[in-house]
Residue frames as qw, qx, qy, qz and C-alpha x, y, z in Angstrom:
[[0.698, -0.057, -0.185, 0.689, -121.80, 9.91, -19.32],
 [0.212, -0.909, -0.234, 0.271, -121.35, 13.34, -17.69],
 [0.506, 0.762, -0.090, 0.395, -119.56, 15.81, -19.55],
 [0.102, -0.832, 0.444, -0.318, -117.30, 16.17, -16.14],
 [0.987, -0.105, -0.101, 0.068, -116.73, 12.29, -16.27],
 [0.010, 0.885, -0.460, -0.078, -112.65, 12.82, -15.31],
 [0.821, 0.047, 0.556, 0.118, -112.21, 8.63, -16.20],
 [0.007, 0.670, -0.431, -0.604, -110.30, 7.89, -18.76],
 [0.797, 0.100, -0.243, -0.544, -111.82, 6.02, -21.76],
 [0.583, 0.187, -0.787, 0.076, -109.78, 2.80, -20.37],
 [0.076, -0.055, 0.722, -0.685, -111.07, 3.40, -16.82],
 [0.714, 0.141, 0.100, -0.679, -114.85, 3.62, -18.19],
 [0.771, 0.149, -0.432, -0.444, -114.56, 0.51, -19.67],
 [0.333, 0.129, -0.807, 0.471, -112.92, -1.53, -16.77],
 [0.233, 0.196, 0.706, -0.640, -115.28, 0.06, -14.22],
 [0.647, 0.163, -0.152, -0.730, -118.13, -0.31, -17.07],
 [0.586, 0.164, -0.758, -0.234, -117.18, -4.28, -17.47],
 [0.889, -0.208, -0.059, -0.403, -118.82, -7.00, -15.45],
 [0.891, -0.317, 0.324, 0.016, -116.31, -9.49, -16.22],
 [0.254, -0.434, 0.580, 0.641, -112.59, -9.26, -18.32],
 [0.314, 0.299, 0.848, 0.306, -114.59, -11.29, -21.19],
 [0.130, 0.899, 0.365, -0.203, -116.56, -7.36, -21.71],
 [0.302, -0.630, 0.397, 0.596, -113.26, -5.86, -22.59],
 [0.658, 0.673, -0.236, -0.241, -113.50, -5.10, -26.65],
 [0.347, 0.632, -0.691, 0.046, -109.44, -6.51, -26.56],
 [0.614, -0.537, 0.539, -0.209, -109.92, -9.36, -24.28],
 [0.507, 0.470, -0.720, -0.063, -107.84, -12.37, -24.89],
 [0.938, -0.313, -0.126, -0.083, -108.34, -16.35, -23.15],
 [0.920, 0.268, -0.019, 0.286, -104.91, -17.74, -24.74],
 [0.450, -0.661, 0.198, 0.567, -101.38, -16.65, -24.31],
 [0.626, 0.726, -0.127, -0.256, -100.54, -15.33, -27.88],
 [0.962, 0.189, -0.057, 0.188, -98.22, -17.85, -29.62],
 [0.547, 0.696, -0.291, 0.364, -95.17, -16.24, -29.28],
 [0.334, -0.536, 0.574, -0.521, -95.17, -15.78, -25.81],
 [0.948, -0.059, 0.106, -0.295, -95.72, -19.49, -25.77],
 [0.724, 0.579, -0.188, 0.323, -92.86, -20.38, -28.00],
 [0.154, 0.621, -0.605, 0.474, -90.05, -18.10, -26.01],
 [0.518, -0.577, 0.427, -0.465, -91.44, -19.74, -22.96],
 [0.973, 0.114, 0.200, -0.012, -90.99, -23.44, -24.29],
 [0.802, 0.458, -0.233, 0.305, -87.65, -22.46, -25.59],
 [0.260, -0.789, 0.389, -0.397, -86.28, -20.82, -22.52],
 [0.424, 0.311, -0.803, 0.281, -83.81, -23.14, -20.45],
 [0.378, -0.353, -0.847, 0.118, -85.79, -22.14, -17.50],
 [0.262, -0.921, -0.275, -0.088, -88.42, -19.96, -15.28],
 [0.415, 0.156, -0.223, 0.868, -87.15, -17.13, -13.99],
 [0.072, 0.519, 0.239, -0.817, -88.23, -13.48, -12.69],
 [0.094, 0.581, 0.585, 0.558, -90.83, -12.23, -15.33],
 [0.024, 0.375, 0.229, -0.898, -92.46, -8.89, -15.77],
 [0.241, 0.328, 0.737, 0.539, -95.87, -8.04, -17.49],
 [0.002, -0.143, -0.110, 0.984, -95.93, -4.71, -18.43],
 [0.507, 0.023, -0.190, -0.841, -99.55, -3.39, -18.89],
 [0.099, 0.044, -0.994, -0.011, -100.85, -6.80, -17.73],
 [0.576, -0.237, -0.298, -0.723, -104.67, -5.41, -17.85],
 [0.856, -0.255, -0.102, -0.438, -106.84, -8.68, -16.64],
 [0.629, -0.480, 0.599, -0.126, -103.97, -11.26, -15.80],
 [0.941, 0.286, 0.066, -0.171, -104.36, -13.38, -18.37],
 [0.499, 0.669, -0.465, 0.294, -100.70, -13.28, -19.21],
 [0.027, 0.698, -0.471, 0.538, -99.67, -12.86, -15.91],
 [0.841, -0.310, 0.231, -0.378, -101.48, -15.98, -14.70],
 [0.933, 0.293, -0.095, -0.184, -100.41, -17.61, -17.20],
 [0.431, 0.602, -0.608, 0.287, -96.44, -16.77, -17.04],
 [0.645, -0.342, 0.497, -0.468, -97.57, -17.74, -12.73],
 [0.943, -0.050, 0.306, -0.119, -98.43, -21.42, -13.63],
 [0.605, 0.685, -0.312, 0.261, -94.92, -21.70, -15.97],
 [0.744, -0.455, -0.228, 0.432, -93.23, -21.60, -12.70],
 [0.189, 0.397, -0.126, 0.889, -92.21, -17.78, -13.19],
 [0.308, -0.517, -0.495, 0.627, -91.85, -15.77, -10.31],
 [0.311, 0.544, 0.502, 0.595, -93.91, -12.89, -12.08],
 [0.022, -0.496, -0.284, 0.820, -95.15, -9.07, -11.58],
 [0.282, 0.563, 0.625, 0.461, -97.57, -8.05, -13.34],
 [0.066, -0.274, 0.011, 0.959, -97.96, -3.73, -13.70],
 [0.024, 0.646, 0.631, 0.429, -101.36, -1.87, -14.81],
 [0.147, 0.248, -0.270, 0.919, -102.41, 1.55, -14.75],
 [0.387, -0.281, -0.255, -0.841, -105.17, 1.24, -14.13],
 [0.348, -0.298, 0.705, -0.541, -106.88, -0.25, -10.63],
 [0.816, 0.080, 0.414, -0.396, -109.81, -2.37, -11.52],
 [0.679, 0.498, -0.538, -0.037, -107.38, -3.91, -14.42],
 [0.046, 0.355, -0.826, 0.435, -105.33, -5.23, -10.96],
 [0.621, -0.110, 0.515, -0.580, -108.53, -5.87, -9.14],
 [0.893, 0.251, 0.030, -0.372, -109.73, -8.48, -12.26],
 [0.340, 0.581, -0.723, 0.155, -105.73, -9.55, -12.21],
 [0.142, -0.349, 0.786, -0.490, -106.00, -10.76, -8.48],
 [0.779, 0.106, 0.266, -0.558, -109.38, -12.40, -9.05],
 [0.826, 0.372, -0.397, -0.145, -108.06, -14.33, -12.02],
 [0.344, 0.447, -0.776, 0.281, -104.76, -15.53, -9.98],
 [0.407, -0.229, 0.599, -0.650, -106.80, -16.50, -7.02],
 [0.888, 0.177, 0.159, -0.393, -109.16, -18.44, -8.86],
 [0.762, 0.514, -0.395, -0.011, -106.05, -20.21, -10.65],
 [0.847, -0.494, 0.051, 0.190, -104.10, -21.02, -6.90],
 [0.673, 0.204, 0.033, 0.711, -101.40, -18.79, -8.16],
 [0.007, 0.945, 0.325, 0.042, -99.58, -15.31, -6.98],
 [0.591, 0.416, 0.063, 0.688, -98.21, -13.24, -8.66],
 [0.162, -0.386, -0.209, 0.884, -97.07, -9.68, -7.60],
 [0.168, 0.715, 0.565, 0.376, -99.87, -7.04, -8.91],
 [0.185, -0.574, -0.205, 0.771, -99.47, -3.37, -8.39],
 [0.300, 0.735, 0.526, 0.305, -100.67, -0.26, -9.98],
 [0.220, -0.575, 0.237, 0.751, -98.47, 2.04, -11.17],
 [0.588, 0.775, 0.015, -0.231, -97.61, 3.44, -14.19],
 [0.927, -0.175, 0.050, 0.329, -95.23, 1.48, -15.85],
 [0.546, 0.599, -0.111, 0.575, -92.62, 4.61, -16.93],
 [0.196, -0.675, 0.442, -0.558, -92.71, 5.98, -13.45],
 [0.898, -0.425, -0.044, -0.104, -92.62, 2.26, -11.61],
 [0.462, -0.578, 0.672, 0.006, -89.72, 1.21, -9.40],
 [0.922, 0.215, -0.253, -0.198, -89.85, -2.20, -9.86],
 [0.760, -0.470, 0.439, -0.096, -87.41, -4.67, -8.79],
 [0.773, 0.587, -0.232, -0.068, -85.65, -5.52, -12.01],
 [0.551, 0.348, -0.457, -0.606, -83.83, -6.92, -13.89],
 [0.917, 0.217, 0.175, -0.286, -86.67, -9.84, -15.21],
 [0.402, -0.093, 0.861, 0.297, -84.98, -13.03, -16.89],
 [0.020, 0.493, 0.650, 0.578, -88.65, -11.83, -19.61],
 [0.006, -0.313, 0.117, 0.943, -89.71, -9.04, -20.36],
 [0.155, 0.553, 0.780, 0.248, -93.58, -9.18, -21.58],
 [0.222, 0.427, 0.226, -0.847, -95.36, -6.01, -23.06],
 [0.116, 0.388, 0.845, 0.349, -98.66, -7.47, -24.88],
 [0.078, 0.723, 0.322, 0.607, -99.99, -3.95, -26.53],
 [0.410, -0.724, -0.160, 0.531, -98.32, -1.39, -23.81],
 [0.385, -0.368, 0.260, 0.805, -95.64, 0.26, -25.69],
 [0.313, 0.546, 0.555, 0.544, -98.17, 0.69, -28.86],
 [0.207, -0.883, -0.421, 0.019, -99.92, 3.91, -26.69],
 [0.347, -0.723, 0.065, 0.594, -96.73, 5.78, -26.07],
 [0.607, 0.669, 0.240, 0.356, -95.17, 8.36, -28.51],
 [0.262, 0.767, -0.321, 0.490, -92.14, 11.00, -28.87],
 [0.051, 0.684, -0.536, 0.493, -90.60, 11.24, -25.22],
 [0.760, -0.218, 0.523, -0.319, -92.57, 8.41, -23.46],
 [0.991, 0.071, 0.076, -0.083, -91.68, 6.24, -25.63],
 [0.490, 0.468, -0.502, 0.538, -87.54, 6.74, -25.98],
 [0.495, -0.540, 0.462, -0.501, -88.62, 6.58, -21.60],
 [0.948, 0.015, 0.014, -0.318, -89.58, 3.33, -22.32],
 [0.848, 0.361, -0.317, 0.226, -86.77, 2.09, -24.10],
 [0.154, 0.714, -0.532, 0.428, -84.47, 3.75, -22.02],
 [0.578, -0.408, 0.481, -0.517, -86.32, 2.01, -18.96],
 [0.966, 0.185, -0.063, -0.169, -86.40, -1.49, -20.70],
 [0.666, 0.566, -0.363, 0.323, -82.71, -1.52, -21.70],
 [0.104, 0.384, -0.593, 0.700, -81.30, -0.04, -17.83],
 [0.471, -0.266, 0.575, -0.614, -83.82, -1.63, -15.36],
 [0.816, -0.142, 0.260, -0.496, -86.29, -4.02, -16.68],
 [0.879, 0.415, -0.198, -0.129, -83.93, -6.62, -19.06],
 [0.597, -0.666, 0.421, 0.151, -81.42, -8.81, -17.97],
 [0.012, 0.561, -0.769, -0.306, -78.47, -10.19, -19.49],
 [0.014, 0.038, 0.988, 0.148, -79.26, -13.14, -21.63],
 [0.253, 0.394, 0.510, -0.722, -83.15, -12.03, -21.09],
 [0.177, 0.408, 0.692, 0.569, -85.93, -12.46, -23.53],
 [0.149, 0.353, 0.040, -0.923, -88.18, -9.44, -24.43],
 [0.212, 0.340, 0.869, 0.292, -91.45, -10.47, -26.04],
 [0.103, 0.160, -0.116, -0.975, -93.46, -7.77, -27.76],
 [0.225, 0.658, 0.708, 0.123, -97.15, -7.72, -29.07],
 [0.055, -0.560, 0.006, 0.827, -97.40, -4.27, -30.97],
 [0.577, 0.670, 0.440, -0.155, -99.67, -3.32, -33.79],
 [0.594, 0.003, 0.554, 0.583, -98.62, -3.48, -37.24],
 [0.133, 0.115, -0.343, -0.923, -98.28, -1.02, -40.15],
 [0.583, 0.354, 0.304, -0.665, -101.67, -0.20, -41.30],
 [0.468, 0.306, 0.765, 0.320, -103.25, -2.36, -44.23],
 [0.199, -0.111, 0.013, 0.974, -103.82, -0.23, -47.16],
 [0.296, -0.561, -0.522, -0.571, -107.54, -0.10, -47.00],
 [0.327, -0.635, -0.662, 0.228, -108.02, 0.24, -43.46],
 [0.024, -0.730, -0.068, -0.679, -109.23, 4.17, -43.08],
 [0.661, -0.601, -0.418, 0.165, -109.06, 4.12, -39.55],
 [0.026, 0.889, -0.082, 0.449, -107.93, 7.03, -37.44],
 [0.461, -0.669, 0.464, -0.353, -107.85, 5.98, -34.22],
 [0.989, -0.137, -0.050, 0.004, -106.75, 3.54, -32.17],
 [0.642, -0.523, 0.285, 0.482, -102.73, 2.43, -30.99],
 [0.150, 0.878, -0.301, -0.342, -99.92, 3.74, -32.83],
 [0.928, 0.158, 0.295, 0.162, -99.43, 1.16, -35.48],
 [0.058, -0.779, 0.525, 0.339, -95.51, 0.98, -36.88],
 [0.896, 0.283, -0.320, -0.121, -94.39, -1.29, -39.50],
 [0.893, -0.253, -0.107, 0.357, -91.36, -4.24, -38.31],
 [0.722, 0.229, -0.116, 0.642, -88.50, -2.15, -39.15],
 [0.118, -0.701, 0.088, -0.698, -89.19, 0.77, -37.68],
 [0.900, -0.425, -0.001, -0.098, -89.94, -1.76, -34.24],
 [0.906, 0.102, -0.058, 0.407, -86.54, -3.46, -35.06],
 [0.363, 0.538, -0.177, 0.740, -84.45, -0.30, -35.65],
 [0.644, -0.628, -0.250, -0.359, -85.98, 0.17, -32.15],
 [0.834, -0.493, 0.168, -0.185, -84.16, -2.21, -30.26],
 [0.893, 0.125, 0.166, 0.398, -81.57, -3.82, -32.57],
 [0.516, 0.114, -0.582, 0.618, -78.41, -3.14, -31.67],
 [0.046, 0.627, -0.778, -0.003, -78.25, -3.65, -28.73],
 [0.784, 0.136, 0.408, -0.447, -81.05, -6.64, -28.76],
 [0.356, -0.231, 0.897, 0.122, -81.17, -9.17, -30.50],
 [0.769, 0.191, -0.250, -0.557, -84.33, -10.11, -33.45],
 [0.227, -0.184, 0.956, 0.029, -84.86, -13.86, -32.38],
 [0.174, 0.317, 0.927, 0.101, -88.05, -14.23, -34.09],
 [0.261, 0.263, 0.195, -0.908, -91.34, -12.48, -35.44],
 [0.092, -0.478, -0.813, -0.320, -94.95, -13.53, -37.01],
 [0.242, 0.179, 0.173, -0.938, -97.81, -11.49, -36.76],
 [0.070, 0.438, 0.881, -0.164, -101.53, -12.07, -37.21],
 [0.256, -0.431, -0.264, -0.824, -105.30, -10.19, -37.53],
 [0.051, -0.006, 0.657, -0.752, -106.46, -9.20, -34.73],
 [0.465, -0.342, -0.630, -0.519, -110.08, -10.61, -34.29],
 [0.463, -0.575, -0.674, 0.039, -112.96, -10.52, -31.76],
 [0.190, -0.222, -0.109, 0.950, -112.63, -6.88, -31.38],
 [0.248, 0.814, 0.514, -0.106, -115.63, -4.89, -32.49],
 [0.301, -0.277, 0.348, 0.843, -114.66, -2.66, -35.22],
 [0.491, 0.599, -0.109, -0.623, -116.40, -0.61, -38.28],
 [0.776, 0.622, 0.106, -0.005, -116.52, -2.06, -41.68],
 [0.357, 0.795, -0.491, -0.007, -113.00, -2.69, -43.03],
 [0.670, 0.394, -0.595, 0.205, -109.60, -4.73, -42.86],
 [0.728, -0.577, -0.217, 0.301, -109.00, -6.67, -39.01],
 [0.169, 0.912, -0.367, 0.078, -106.02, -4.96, -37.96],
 [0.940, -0.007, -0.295, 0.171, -103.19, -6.63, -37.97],
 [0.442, -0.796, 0.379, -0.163, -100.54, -7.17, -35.24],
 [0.667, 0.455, -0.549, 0.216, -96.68, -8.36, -34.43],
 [0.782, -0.602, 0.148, 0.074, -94.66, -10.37, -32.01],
 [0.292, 0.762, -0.499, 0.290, -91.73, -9.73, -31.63],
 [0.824, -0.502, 0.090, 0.247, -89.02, -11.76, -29.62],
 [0.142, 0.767, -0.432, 0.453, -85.69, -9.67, -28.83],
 [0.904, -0.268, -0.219, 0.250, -82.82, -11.27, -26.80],
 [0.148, 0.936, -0.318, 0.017, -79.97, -9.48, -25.12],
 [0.678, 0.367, -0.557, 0.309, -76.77, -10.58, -25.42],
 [0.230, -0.340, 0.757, -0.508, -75.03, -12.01, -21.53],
 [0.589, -0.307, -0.745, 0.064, -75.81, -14.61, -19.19],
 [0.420, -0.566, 0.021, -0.709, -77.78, -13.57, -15.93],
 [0.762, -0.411, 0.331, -0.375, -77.78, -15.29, -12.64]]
């Protein structure tokens, strides 16, 4: 790597991967939770998935009969989006923006961010909320989180997302959301040092109204 590489370590590894299935974080499966709201939901709607990397989500919310959008900052995260939906006879919207400075086209009937919101801190992340709550969430609207969990107390780790324990998530959103569920998990099939998996939460949040 050239010391005047100006990529950012999430661009080297996108334009370093071959195929999504190279990605340290990649995932096949929707994660259970985002299964769940979508099986309890009355019916498809408008969907948004923030940070929606490879598609997988976004294919997935595509064959659900949501009219989806999936958001990524990063191009070749879109480019391995459109490949997946193509190859699945589904299409969604894909663009590449950043999702605190995107337009968008709101407000979604769901609200997916599977590990977006973990990366932000102090002023981007009260953007976030601010931008969740007044553009991207409708009345009656489910919000489904994936966001790493308080640290375990052996794991020494430095780096990596900005892990927060539930209540600090909750105190987050509730009032004026809803808490309609939560379970969490160890994250596995990551490459990692010696120590405890980390472990990660889903979160479903509902606002109160009826939409459309």
């Amino acid at each position: 790597m050239s010391l005047f590489d100006s990529r950012t370590p999430f661009e080297r590894l996108y334009e370093e991967a071959s195929q999504p299935e190279d990605l340290p974080w990649h995932r096949d499966a929707p994660w259970p939770m985002l299964k769940r709201v979508v099986g309890e939901r009355e019916r498809a709607g408008r969907a948004v998935d923030l940070g929606c990397g490879t598609g997988v989500f976004t294919v997935y919310l595509a064959q659900q009969g949501y009219d989806v959008t999936g958001v990524d900052l990063i191009p070749e995260a879109i480019n391995m989006a459109q490949r997946r939906a193509e190859s699945a006879g589904v299409a969604p919207k894909l663009t590449v923006a950043n999702v605190l400075e995107w337009e968008g086209n709101g407000p979604y009937d769901l609200v997916l961010d599977a590990s977006c919101m973990h990366s932000f801190t102090g002023q981007a992340r009260r953007t976030y909320r601010r931008r969740l709550l007044n553009d991207w969430l409708a009345p009656g609207g489910d919000y489904v989180l994936v966001h790493f969990a308080k640290k375990h107390p052996l794991d020494w780790r430095p780096v990596g997302p900005r892990r927060r324990r539930r209540g600090a998530v909750v105190d987050a959103f509730v009032p004026p959301l809803s808490e309609m569920a939560y379970a969490y998990d160890h994250l596995t099939g990551v490459p990692l040092p010696v120590g405890p998996r980390p472990r990660v939460g889903q979160y479903w949040f509902r606002r109160p109204g009826q939409w459309g």
